[in-house]
C-alpha positions as CSV (number, residue, x, y, z in Angstrom):
1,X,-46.5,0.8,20.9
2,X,-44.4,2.0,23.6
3,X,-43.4,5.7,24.0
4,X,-39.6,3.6,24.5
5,X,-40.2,2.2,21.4
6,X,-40.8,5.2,19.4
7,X,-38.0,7.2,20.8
8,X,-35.7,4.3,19.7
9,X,-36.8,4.6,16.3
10,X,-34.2,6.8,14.4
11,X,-31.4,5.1,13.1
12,X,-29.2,7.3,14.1
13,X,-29.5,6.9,17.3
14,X,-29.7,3.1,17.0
15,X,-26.8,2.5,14.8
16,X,-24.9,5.3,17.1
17,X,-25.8,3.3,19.9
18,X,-24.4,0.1,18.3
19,X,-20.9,1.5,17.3
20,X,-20.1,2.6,21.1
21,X,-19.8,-1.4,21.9
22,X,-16.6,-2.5,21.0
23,X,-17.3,-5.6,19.4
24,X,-14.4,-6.7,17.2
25,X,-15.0,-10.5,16.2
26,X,-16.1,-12.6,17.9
27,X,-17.9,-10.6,19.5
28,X,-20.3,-11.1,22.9
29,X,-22.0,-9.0,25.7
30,X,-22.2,-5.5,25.5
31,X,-23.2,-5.0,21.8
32,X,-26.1,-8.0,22.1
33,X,-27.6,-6.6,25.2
34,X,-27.5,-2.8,23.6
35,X,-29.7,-5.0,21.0
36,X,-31.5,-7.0,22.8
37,X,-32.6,-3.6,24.8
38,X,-33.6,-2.2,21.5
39,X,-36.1,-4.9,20.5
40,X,-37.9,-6.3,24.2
41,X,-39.6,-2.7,23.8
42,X,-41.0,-3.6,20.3
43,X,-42.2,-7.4,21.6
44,X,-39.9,-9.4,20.4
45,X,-38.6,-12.6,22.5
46,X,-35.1,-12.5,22.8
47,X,-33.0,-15.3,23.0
48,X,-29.1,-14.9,23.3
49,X,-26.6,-17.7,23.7
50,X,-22.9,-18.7,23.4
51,X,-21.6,-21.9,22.2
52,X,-18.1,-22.6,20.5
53,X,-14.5,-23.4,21.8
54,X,-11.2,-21.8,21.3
55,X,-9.7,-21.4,18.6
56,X,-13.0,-20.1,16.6
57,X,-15.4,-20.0,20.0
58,X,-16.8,-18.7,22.0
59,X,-19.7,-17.3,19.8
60,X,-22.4,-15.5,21.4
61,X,-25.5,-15.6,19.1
62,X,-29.2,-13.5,19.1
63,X,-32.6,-15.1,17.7
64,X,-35.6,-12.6,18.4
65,X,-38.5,-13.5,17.2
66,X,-42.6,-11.1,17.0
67,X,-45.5,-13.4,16.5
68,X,-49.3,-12.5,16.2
69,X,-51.5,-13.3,19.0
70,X,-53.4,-15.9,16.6
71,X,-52.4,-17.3,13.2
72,X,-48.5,-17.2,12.7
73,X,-48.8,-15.6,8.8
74,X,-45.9,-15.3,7.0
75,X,-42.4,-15.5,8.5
76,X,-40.0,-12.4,7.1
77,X,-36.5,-12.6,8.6
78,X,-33.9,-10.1,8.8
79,X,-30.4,-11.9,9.5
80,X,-27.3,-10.0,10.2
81,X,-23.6,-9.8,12.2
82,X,-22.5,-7.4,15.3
83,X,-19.1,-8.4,14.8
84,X,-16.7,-6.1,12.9
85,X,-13.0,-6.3,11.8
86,X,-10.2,-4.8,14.1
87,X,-10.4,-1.1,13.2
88,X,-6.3,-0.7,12.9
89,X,-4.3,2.3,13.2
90,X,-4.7,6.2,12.0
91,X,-8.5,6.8,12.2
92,X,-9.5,10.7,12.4
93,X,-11.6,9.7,15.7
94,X,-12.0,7.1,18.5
95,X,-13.1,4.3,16.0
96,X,-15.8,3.1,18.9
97,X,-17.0,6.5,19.6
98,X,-19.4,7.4,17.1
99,X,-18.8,10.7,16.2
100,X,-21.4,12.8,13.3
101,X,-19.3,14.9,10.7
102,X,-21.0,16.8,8.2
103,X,-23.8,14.3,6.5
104,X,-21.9,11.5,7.7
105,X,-21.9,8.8,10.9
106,X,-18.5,7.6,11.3
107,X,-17.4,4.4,13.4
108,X,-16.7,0.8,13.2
109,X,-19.0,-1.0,12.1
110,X,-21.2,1.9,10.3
111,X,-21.8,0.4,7.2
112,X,-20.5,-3.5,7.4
113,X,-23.5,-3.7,9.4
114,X,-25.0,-2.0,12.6
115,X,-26.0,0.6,10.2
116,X,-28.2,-1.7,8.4
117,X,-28.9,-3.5,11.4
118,X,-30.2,0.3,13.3
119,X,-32.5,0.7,10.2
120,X,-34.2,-3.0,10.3
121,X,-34.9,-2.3,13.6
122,X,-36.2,1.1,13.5
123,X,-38.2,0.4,10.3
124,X,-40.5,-2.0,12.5
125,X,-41.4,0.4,15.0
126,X,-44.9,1.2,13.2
127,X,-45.3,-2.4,11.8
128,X,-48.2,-4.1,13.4
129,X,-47.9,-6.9,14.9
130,X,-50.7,-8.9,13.4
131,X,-48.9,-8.5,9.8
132,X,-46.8,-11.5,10.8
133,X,-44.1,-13.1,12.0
134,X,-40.9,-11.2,12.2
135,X,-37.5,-12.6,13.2
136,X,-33.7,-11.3,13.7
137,X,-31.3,-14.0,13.0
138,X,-28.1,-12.1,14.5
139,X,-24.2,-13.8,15.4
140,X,-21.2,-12.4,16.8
141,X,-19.1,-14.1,14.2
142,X,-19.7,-13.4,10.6
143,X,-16.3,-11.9,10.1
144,X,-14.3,-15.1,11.6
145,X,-14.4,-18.5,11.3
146,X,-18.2,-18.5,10.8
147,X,-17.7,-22.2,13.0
148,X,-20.5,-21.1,15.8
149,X,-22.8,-18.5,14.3
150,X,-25.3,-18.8,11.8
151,X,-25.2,-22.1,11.4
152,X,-25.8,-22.9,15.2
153,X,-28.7,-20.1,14.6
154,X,-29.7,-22.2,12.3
155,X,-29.8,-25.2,13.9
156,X,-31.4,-23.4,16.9
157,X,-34.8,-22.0,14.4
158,X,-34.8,-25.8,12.9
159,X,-35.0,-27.1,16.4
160,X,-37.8,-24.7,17.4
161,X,-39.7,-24.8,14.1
162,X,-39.1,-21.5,13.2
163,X,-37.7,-21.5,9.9
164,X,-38.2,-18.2,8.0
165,X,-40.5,-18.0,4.5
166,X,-38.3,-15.3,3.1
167,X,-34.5,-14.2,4.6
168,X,-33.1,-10.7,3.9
169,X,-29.5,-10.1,4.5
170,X,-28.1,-6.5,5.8
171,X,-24.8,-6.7,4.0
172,X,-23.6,-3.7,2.5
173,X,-24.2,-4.2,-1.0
174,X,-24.7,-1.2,-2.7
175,X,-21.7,0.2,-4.6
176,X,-22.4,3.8,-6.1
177,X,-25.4,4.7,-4.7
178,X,-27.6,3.3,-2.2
179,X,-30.1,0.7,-4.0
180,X,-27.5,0.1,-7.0
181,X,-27.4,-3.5,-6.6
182,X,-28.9,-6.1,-4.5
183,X,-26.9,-9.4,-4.1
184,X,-29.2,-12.6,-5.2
185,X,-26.5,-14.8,-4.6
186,X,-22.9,-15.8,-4.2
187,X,-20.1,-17.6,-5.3
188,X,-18.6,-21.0,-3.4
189,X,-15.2,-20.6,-1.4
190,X,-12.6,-23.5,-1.0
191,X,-8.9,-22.8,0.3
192,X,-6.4,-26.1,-0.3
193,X,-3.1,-27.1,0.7
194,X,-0.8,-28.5,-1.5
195,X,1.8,-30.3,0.3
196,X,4.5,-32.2,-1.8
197,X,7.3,-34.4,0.6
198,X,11.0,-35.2,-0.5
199,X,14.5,-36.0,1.2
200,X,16.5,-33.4,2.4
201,X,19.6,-33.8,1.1
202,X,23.0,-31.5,0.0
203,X,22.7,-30.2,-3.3
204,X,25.9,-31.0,-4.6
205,X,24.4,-34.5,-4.1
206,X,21.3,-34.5,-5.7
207,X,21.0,-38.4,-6.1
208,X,21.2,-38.9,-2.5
209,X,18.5,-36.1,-2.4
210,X,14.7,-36.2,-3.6
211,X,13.9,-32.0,-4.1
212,X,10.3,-31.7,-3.9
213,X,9.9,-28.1,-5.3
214,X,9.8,-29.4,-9.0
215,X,7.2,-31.4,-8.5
216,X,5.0,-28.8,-7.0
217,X,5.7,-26.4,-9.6
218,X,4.7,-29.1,-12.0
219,X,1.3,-29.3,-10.1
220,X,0.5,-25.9,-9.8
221,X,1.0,-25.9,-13.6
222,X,-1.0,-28.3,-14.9
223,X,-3.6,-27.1,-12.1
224,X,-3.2,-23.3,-14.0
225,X,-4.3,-25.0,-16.8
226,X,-7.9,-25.9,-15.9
227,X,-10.5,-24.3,-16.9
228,X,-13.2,-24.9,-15.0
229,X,-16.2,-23.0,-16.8
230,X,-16.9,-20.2,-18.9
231,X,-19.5,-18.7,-16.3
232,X,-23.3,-18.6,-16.3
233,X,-26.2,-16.6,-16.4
234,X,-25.7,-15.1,-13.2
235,X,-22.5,-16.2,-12.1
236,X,-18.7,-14.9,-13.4
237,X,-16.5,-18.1,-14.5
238,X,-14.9,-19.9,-11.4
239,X,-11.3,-19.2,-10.8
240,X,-8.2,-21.2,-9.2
241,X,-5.7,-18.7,-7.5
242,X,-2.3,-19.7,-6.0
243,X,-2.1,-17.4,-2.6
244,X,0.8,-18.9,-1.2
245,X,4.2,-20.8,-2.0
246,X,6.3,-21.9,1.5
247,X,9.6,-24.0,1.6
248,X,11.2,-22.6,4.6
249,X,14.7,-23.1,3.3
250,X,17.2,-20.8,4.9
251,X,20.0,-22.2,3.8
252,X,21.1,-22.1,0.5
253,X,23.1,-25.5,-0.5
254,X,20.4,-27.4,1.1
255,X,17.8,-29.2,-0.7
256,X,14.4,-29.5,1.2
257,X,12.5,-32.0,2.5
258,X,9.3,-30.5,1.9
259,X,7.3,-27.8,-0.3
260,X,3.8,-26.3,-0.4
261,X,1.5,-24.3,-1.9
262,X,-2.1,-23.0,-1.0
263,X,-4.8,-22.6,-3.6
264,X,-8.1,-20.2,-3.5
265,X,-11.1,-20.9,-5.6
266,X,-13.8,-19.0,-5.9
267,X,-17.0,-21.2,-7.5
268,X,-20.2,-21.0,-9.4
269,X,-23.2,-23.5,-8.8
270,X,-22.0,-25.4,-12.1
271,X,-19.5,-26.7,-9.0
272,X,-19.2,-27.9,-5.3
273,X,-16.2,-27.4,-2.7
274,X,-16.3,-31.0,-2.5
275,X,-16.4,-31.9,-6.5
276,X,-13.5,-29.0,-6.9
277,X,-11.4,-30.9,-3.9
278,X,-11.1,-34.5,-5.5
279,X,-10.4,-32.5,-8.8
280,X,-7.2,-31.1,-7.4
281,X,-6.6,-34.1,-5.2
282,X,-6.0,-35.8,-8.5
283,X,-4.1,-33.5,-10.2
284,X,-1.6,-33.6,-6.8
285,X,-2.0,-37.4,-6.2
286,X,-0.6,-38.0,-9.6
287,X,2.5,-36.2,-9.0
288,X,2.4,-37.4,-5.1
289,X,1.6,-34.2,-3.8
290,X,-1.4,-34.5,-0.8
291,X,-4.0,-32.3,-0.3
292,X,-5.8,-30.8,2.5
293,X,-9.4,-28.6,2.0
294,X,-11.4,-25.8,3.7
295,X,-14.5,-25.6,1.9
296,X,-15.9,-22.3,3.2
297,X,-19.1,-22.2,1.7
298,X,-20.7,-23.4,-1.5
299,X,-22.6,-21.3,-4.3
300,X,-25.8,-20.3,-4.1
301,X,-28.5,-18.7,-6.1
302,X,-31.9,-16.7,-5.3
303,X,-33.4,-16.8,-8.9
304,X,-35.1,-13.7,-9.8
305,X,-38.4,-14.0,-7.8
306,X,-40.5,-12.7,-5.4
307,X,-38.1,-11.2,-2.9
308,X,-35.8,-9.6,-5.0
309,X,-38.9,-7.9,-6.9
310,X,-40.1,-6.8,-3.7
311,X,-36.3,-5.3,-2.6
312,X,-36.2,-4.0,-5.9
313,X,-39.4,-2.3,-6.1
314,X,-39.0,-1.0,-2.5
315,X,-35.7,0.7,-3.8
316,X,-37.4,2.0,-6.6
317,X,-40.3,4.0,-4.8
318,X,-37.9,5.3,-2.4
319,X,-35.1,6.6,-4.5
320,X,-35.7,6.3,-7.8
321,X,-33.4,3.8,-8.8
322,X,-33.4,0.6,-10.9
323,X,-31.6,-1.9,-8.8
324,X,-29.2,-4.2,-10.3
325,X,-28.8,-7.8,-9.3
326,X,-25.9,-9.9,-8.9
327,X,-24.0,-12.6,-7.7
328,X,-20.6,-10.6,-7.6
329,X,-17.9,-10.4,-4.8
330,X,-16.8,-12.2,-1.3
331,X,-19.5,-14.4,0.4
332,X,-21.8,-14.1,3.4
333,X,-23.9,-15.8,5.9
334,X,-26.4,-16.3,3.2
335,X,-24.3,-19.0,2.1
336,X,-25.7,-20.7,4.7
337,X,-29.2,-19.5,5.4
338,X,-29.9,-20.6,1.7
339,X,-30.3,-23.6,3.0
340,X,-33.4,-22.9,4.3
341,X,-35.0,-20.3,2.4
342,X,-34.8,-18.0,-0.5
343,X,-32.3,-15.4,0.9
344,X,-31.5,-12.4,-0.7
345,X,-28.8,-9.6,0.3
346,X,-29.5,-5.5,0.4
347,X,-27.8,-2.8,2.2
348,X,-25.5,0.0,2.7
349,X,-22.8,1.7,0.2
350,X,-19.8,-1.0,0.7
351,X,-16.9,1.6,-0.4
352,X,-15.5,2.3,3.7
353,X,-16.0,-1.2,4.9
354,X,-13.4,-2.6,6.0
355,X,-11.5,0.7,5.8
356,X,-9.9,3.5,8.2
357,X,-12.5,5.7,9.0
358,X,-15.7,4.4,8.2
359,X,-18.4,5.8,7.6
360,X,-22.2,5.8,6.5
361,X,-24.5,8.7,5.2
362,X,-27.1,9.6,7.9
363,X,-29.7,10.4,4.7
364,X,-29.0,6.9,3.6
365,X,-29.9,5.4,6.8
366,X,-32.8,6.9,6.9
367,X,-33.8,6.0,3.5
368,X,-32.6,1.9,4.0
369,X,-35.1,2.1,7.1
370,X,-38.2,3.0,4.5
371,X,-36.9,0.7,2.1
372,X,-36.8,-1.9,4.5
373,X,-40.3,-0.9,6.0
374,X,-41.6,-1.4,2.6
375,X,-39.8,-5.0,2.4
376,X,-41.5,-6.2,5.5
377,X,-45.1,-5.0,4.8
378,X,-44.7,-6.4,1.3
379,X,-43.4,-9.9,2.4
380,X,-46.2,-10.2,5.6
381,X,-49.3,-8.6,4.3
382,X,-48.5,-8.0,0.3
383,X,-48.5,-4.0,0.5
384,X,-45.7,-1.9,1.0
């Protein structure tokens, strides 16, 4: 091990390091070379490339990959995003200087995830290299469209024949307490587009007229009135949300000549974006309202197995706690690496994502890095 390599190895300093790149979606350059300059010391093979068009491209992705000078062994990967929302207005401090108050390490991107991302990195700084094979499956757009990222990584490890036995996610996950709950899998997404056409007419001549706004209110009720399941074992019931109702009328003795509505659902594995899609389709088409779909990602589940026993028993050594898992909130780029293998998500405290003012606590970097440690040597040699 290089003496570069071991003065890389705090967290801190790595995640520090990571904030200081502006890299708000999609993001490309500055924040993958700081990376990529992070892991060449500890023998990795870096591979970085860009692929997308406008309006969700261009995506600049990261695949670094450790092998063993003879057999292969197991393949652990650790997949993650550099991107990170816009930071807005009214933080305390430059939100891309990283700046230590008290216990804390604030900046974009400190939790949701180059915090988690630092303490991957630094946790493999004393793993040999003969344990296995170790990969970082890392895109510049987890936050966006998710077109070009992932899944072109994907594709990419496919292509090569490096498909991962086991796939931990960095997302921040924890709630409370760091190690409170580990995410084993996650509920579908589909967004839809209700559009119902009529005549535009005046509306003190409503037979020369045909006003399409009743007949979308008479889809989106009969469309509250599904039910689509009780829930699971794992999984919380589905559940069909109206986000948006647009006429664009502006005048008020004028009777449109078209309405819509946009629908949200948020799915277990009892369903699939396309199985939920016809099912409204119908319930439109009868009505002759059209429908257009985004499915977003479908549900997945990690059953209770080997990698979450190892996440959870790594949490447990280091801090005491008995994990929880679940299947609970917004979805991920696991949605997609599922696919492949058994993918299972652990990481930070989630309450400043997103927010003004971020921030992660410097002890629980430094305790995600042993728990991670733990997580590696378990999956590559069986000891952690």
């Amino acid at each position: 091990m290089t003496d570069t390599a071991l003065v890389a190895a705090a967290p801190l300093d790595l995640a520090s390091r990571l904030i200081a790149c502006e890299s708000v979606t999609p993001a490309r350059g500055a924040v993958f070379a700081c990376l990529e300059a992070m892991l060449e010391p500890l023998g990795f093979a870096v591979t970085r490339f860009v692929c997308g068009e406008a309006p969700d491209g261009p995506v600049e992705n990261l695949l670094a990959i450790r092998r063993p000078a003879g057999d292969p062994g197991r393949h652990f990967a650790f997949a993650g995003h550099l991107d990170v929302v816009p930071p807005g207005k009214g933080w305390a401090s430059d939100p891309f200087v990283p700046q230590v108050r008290g216990d804390l390490l604030h900046g974009r991107g400190a939790v949701d995830m180059k915090g988690s991302i630092a303490s991957f990195v630094a946790a493999l700084h004393d793993i040999p290299r003969e344990a296995g094979t170790i990969s970082l499956i890392i895109t510049g757009d987890e936050e966006g469209p998710a077109l070009y990222g992932t899944r072109a990584l994907i594709d990419l490890m496919v292509a090569q024949g490096n498909v991962p036995d086991l796939c931990l996610v960095g997302e921040p996950t924890s709630v409370a307490r760091l190690g409170d709950m580990v995410k084993i899998g996650r509920r579908g997404s589909v967004n839809m587009w209700i559009r119902v056409a009529g005549q535009q007419g005046h509306v003190a001549y409503p037979h020369l007229a045909d006003n399409p706004i009743p007949r979308l209110v008479a889809i989106l009720s009969e469309i509250k009135r599904v039910v689509l399941d009780e829930g699971t074992d794992w999984f919380q019931p589905s559940n069909i949300e109206v986000t948006d109702l647009a006429v664009g009328n502006p005048a008020h003795n004028v009777i449109p000549a078209a309405a819509e509505a946009r629908i949200s659902i948020r799915f277990n594995d009892l369903h699939s974006g396309a199985s939920l899609t016809q099912l409204i389709t119908d319930i439109a088409g009868a009505m002759g309202g059209s429908v257009e779909a985004k499915i977003s990602g479908e549900a997945f589940l990690t059953p209770p197995g080997e990698l979450s026993g190892m996440i959870a028993d790594a949490i447990r050594a280091e801090t005491g706690i008995e994990t929880e898992l679940s299947t609970t909130g917004g979805t991920s780029d696991a949605r997609f690496l599922s696919r492949i293998c058994p993918v299972v998500e652990f990481g930070l405290c989630n309450a400043t994502m997103h927010k003004l003012d971020e921030a992660v606590a410097i002890a629980d970097l430094d305790a995600l890095t042993r728990i991670y440690r733990r997580v590696v040597l378990g999956a590559l040699v069986g000891t952690s």
